[in-house]
C-alpha positions as CSV (number, residue, x, y, z in Angstrom):
1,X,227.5,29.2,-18.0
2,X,228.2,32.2,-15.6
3,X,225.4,34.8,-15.2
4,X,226.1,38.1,-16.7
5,X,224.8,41.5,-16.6
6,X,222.2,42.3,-19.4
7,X,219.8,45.1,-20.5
8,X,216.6,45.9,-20.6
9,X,216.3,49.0,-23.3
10,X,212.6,51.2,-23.4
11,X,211.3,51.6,-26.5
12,X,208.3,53.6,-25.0
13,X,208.7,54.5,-20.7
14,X,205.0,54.8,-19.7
15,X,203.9,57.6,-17.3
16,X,205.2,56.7,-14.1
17,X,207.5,54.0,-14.3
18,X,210.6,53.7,-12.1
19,X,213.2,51.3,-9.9
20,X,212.0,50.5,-6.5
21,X,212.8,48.2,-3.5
22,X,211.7,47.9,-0.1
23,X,212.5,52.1,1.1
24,X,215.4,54.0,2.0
25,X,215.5,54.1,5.5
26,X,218.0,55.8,8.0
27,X,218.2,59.1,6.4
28,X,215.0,61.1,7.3
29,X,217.3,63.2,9.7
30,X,218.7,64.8,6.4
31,X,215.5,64.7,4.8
32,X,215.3,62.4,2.4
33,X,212.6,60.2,1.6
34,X,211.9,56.9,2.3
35,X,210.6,56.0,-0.4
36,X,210.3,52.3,-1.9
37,X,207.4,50.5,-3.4
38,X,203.8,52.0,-3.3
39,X,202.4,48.7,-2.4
40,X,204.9,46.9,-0.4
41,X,202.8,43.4,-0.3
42,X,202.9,43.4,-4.3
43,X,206.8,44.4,-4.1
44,X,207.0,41.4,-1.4
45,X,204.8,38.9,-3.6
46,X,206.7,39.4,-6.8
47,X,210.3,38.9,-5.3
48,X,208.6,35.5,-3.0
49,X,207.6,34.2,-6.3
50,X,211.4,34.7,-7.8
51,X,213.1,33.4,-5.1
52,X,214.8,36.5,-5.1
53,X,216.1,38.0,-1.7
54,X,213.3,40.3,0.2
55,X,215.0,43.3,-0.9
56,X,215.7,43.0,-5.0
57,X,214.5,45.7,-6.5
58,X,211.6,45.8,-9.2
59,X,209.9,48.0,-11.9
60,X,207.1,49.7,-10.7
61,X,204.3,51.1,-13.6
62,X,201.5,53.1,-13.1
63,X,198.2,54.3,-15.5
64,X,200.1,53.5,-18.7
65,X,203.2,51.1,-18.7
66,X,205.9,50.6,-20.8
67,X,207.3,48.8,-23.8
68,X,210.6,47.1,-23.2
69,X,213.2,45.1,-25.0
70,X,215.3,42.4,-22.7
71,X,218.9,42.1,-24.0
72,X,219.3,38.2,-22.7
73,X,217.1,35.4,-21.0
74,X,215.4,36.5,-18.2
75,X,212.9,35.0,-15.9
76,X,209.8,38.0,-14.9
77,X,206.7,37.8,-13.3
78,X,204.1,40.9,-12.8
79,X,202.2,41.3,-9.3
80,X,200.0,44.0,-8.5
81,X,197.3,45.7,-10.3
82,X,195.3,43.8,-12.8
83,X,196.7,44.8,-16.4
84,X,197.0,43.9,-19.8
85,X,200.3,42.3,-20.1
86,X,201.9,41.2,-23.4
87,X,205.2,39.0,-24.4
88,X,205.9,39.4,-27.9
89,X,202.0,40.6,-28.5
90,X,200.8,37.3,-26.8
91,X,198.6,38.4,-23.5
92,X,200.1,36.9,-20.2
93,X,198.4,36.5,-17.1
94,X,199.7,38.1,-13.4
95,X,201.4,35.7,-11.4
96,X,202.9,33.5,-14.0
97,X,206.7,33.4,-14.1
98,X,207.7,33.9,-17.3
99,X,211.0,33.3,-19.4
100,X,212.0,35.5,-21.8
101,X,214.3,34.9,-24.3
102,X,217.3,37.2,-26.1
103,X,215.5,40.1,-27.8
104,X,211.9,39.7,-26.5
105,X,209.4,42.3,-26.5
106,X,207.0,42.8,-23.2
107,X,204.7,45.4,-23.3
108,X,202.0,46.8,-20.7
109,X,198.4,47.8,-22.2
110,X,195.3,49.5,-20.3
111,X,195.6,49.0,-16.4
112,X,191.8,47.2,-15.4
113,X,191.7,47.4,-11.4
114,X,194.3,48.7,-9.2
115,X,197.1,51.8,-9.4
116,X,200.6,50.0,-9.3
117,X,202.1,46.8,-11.1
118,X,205.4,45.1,-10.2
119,X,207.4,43.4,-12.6
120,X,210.1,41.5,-11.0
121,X,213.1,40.1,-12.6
122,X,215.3,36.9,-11.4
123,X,218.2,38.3,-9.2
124,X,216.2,41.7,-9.2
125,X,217.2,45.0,-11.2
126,X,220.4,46.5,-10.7
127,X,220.4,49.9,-10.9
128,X,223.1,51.7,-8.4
129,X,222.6,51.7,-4.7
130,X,222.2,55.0,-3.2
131,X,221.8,55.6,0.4
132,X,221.3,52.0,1.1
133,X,218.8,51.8,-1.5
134,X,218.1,51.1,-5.2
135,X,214.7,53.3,-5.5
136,X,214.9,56.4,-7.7
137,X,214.0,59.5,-6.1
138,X,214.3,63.0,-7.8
139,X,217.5,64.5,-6.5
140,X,219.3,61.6,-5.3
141,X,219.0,58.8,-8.3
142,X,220.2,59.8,-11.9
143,X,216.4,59.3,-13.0
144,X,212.6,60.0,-11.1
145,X,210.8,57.9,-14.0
146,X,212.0,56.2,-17.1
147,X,212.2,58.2,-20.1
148,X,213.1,56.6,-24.2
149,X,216.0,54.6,-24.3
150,X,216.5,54.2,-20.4
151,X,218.4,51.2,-20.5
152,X,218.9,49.2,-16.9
153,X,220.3,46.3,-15.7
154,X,219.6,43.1,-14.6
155,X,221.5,39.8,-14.4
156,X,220.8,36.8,-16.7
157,X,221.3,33.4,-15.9
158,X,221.6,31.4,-19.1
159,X,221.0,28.1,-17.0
160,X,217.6,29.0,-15.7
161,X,214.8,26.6,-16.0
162,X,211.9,27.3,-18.3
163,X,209.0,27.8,-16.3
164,X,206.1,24.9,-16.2
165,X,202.4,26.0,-17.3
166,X,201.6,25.9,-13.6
167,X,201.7,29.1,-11.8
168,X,199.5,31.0,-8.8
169,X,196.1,32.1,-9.3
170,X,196.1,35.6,-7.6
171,X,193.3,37.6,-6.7
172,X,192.7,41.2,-6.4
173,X,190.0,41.0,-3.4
174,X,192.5,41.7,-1.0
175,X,192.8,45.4,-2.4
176,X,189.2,45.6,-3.3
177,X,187.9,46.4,0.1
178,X,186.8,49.9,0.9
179,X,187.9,49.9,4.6
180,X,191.2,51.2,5.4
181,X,192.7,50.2,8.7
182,X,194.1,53.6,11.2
183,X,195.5,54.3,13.8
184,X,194.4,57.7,15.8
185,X,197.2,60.0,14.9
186,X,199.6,62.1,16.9
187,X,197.4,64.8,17.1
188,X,194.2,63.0,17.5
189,X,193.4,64.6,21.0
190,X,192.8,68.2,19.4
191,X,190.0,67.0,16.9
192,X,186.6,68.0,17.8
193,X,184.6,65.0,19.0
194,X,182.4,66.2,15.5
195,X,185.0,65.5,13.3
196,X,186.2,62.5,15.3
197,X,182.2,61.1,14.6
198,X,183.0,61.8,11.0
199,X,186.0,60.1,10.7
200,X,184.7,57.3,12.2
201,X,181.1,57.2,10.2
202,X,182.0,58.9,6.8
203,X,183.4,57.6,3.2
204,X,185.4,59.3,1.8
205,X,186.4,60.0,-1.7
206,X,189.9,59.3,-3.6
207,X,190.5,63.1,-5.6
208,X,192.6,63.9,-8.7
209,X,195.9,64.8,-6.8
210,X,197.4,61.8,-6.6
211,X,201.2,61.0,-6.4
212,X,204.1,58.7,-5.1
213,X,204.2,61.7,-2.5
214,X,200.5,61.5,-1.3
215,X,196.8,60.6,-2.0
216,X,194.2,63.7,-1.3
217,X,191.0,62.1,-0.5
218,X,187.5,64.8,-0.5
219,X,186.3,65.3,3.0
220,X,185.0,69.1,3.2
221,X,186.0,68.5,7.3
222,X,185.5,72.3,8.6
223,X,187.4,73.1,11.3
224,X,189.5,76.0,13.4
225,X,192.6,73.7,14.5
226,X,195.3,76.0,13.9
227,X,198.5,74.3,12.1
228,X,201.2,72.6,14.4
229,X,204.8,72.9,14.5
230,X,206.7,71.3,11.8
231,X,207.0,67.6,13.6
232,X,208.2,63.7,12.0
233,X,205.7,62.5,9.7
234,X,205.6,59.0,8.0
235,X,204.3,57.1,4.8
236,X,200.6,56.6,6.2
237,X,200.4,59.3,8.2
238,X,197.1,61.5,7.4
239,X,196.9,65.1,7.9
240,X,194.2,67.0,8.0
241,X,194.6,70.6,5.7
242,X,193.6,73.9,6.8
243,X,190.3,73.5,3.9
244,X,189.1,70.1,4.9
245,X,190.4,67.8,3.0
246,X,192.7,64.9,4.3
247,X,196.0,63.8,2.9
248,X,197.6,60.6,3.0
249,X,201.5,60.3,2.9
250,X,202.9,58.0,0.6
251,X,206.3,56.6,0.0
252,X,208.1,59.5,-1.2
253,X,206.5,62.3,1.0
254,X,208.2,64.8,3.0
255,X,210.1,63.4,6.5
256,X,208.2,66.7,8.1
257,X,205.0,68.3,8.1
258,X,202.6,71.3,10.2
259,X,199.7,70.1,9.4
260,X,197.4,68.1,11.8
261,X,198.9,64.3,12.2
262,X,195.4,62.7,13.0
263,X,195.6,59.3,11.8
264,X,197.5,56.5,10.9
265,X,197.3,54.1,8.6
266,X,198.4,50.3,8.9
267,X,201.3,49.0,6.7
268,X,198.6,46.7,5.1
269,X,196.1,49.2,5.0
270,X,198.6,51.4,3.0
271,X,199.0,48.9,0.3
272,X,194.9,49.0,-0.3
273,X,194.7,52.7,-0.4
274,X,197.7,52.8,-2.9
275,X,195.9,50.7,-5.2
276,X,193.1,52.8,-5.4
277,X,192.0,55.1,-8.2
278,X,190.4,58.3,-8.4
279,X,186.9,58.4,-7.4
280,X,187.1,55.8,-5.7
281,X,185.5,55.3,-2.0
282,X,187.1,54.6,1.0
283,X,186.2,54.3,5.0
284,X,188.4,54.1,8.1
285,X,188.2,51.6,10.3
286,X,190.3,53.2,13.5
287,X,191.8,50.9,15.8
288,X,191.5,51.3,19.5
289,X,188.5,54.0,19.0
């Protein structure tokens, strides 16, 4: 049998979930976004375990996740943050590939550890490409986040094999670690060698304002540094704000910023620090120091 296009319809859309793949990239001179997966190594892991090609795009689900309804067969798997996952109201564990059949019902309960969970789909979810890119972004896709009855697409295969019992045991440790790897920023040189020390020696704590756009963590860092120019910033790039406090740039932050560039962080390290919730602690570990 050929392989179709099918549905997968949203009978409730949870808080923050959304289409994305590995970025939008080429289009920062115009301003847009690169956008993409919050944690990239999740993104990675769940289309590796597919067999799907490194840049299929997936559903991404944050805080409270959705119930959905698959048209046709489909073959799924969930990377990511440790949740409660359910096929027709029977709890499934992270990693395991898992084939649905017409009509079944997966739904997403209380997240346990971690921010962001993947749910990849066999030939990956086909939403339009825009840009270069499948990822929604406010202002450029049709949709920021899933609302009732967003239906997308994905393609069935009717011949696909039904998974064995087997599958990979993962493990959260990787993200569990409270030291995030930097580099020193762009404007590193105009720090004070105090707030350098406190960089280097301090934890810091993950606040309330927390978005696709950028992670504010509590750091009370006085200081006189006047703003910059407006000058390229990047997901992981950490500026310091005229109170204090330090933001980190995440996937769908502005291409620009004035503020202070003075750190940052690793593409691994930027996976951790997505996966963390509010409250949490966090260090830097800064790299050639």
């Amino acid at each position: 049998m050929l392989k179709s296009n099918s549905k997968i319809r949203f009978i409730k859309p949870g808080l923050l979930t959304s289409v994305q793949d590995h970025g939008r990239f080429g289009y920062a001179d115009f301003g847009v976004p690169y956008s993409g997966a919050m944690d990239q190594f999740s993104y990675s892991l769940a289309n590796l375990l597919l067999d799907n090609g490194e840049e299929a795009a997936v559903l991404e689900m944050a805080l409270l996740g959705p119930e959905m309804v698959f048209e046709m067969a489909a073959t799924v798997v969930f990377t990511g943050a440790l949740a409660e996952i359910f096929l027709n109201e029977i709890p499934q564990p992270i990693g395991k590939l898992l084939y649905l059949q017409p009509n079944d019902r997966v739904r997403i309960g209380h997240f346990i550890k971690g921010q962001w969970l993947y749910m990849g789909v066999k030939g990956g979810i086909l939403s339009p490409i825009i840009l270069e890119s499948r990822s929604w972004f406010e202002g450029i896709s049709d949709q920021k986040v899933a609302s009732k009855d967003t239906i997308i697409h994905y393609t069935t295969d009717p011949d696909a094999a039904i998974p064995q019992n087997s599958h990979p045991k993962l493990t959260h440790a990787w993200f569990e670690t409270n030291k995030i790897d930097v580099y020193p920023g762009p404007d590193w040189d105009i720090l004070p060698e105090a707030i350098k020390q406190q960089l280097h020696e301090h934890k810091f704590t993950i606040g309330k304002l927390t978005s696709r756009m950028g992670i504010q963590l509590k750091s009370n860092l006085i200081h006189q540094i006047p703003d910059i120019l407006t000058a390229p910033v990047y997901p992981g790039t950490i500026q310091l704000t005229p109170s204090g406090n330090l933001i980190v740039l995440m996937r769908d932050a502005q291409v620009t910023g004035g503020y202070p560039r003075i750190l940052q962080v690793t593409d691994h390290s930027l996976n951790i620090i997505a996966q963390k919730t509010t409250s949490e602690l966090v260090s830097f570990r800064i790299l050639n120091y």
